[in-house]
C-alpha positions in Angstrom: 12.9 -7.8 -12.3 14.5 -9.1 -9.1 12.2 -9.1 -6.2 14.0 -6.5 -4.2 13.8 -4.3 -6.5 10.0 -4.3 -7.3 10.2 -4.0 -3.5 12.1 -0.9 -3.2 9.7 0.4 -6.1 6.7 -0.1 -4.4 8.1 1.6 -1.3 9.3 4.4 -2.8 6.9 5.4 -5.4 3.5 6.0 -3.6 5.8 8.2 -1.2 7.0 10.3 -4.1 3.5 10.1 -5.8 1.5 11.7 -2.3 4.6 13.8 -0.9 5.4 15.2 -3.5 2.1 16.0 -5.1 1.2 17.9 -2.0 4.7 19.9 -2.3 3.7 20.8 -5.8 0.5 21.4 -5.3 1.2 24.1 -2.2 4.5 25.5 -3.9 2.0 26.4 -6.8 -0.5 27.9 -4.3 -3.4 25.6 -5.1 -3.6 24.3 -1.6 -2.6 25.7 1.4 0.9 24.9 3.1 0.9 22.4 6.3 2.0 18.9 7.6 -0.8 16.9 6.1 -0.1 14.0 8.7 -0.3 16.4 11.8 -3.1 19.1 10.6 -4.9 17.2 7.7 -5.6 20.4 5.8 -6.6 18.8 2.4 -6.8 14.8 1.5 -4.1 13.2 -1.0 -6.7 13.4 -3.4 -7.0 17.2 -3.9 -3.0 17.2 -3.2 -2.7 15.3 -6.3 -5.8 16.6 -8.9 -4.8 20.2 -8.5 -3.2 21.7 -11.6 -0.6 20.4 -13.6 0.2 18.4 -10.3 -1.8 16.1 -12.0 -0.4 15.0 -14.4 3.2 14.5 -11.8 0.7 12.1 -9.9 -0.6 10.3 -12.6 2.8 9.0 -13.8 3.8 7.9 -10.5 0.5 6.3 -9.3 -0.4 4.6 -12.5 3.2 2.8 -12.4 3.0 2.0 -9.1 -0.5 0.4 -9.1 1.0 -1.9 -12.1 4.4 -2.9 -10.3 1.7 -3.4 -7.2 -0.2 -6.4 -9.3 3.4 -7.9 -10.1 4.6 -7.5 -6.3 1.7 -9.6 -5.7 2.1 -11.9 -7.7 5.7 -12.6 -6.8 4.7 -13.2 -2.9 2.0 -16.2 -4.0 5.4 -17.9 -5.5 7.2 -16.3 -2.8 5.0 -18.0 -0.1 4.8 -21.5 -2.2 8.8 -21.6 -2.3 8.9 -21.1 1.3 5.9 -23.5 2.2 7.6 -26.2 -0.5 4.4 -26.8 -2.5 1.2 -24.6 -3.7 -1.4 -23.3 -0.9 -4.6 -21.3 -0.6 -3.4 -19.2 1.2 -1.0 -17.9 -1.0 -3.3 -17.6 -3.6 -5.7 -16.2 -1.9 -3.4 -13.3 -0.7 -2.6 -13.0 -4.1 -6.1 -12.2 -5.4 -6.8 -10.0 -1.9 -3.6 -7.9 -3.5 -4.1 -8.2 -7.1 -7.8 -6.9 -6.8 -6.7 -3.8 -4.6 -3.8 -2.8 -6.8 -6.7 -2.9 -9.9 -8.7 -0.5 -7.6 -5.9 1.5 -7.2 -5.5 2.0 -10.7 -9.5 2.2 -11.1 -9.6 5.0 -8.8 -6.4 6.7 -10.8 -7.7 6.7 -13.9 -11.1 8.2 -13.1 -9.3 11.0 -10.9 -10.1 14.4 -11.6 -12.9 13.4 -13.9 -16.7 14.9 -13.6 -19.7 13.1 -12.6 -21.4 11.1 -10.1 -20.2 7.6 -11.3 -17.1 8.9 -12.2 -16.7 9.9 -8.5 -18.6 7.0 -7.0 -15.8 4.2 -9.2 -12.9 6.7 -7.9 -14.4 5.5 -4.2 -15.1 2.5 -5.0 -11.1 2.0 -6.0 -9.9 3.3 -3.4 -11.8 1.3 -0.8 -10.7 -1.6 -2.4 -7.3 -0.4 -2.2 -6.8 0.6 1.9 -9.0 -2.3 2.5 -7.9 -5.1 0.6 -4.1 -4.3 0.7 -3.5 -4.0 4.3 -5.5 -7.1 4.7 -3.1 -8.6 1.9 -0.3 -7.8 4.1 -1.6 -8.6 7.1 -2.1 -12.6 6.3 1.3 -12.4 4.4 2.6 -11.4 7.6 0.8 -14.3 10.0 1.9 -16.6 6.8 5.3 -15.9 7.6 5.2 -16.4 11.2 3.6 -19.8 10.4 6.3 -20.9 8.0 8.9 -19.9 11.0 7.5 -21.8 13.2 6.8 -24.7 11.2 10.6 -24.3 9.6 12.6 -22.7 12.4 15.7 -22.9 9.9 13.7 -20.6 7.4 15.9 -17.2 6.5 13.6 -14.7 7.0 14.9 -12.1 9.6 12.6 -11.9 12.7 13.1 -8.3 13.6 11.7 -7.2 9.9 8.9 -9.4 10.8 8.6 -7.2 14.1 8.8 -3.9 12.3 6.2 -5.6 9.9 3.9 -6.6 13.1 3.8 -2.9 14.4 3.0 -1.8 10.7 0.2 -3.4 11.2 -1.1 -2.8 14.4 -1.0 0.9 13.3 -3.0 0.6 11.0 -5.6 -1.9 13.0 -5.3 1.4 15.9 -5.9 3.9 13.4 -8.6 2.4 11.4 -10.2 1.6 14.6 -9.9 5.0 15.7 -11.4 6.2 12.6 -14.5 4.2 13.0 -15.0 5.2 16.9 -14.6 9.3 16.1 -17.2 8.3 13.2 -19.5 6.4 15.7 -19.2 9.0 18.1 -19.9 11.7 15.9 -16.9 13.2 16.4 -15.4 13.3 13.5 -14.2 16.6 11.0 -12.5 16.8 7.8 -9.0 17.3 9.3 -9.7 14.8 11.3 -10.4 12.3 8.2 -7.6 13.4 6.6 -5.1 12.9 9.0 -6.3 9.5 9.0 -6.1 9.2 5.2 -2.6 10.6 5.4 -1.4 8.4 8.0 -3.2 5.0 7.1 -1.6 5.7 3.8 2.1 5.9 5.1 1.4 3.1 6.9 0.5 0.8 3.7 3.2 2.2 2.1 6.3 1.3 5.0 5.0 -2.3 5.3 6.4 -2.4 2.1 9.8 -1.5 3.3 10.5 -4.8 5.3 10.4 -6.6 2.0 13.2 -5.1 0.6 14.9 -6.9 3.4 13.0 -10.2 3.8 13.9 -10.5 -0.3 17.6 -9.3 -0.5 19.0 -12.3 0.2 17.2 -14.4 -2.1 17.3 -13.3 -5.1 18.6 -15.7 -7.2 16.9 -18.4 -5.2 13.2 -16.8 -6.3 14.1 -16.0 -9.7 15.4 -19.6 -10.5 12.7 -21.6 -8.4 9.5 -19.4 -9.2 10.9 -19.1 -12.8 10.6 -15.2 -12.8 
């Protein structure tokens, strides 16, 4: 698979998988109609475990959190060919991503499943998911800064790296954010899932700026990494 295009999968299927689950879900009157992002009236979650929505969820998520483990592992050669030889930081990223892409599909498989350790592995997943992953992206992102300014002649487009940067400073605001309404006792259901909602958009559009870092080298990556 070429590297823009596991790109441009990543991207776009979580934003099917939680979009479109909640349109599904409120079409077919199981949750109530509103802009998730803006009034937080239910959490992806129930958006995607009510009804036959299900099952729509299932077969986008599960997909995704597999091409997620791949995507991974393509940016530890990725980062290698750019640096010119193997790193611990690339591998390290790697593992930060591989192991919350396996709690994404951890917290998947045990979703709308009964019980109390079914429920506590479905948090357990997902924590390693929105924590791991952003971090993942994060150091991918300050690793190719470095390799810019240690290889000015790199081409990796500096205003992808910007959108990339404010990505990420989103989700350091809102996660922050989170934690102070929780600290301060402030904080409701809406309020948790418009963070949920948003955090998760987030995670998702860092992923865009890959499409373009990796367009134009293709060929490159596929013959050097040997993918």
């Amino acid at each position: 698979m070429q590297p823009r295009t596991l790109a441009i999968l990543i991207t776009v299927f979580p934003l099917l998988a939680s979009n479109g689950a909640f349109l599904l879900s409120a079409y077919g009157g199981l949750i109530s109609w509103c802009m998730p992002y803006i009034d937080g009236c239910t959490t992806i979650s129930n958006a995607g475990r009510s009804g036959d929505t299900i099952f729509y969820y299932r077969a986008l998520v599960f997909p995704y959190s597999v091409l997620l483990v791949l995507f991974w592992l393509y940016s530890k050669n990725w980062l290698q060919l750019l640096h010119g030889h193997s790193t611990r930081a690339a591998l390290g990223i790697m593992w930060l991503g591989v192991i919350g892409s396996i709690g994404l599909l951890i917290y998947i498989d045990f979703l709308g499943t009964a019980g109390e350790i079914n429920s506590l592995l479905r948090r357990i997943g997902a924590a390693l998911y929105f924590i791991l992953i952003p971090l993942a992206q994060s150091l991918m992102l300050y690793q190719h800064y470095k390799i810019l300014h240690n290889k000015p002649d790199t081409l990796i487009n500096t205003r992808v790296l910007r959108y990339q940067l404010v990505i990420v400073l989103l989700m350091l605001f809102i996660a922050m954010a989170g934690v102070f309404i929780v600290v301060t006792g402030n904080d409701t259901s809406e309020i948790e899932n418009i963070v949920e909602w948003n955090f998760s958009l987030l995670v998702n559009l860092y992923s865009a700026g890959m499409i373009l870092i990796w367009k134009d080298y293709r060929q490159v990556f596929n013959k050097k990494c040997g993918l």
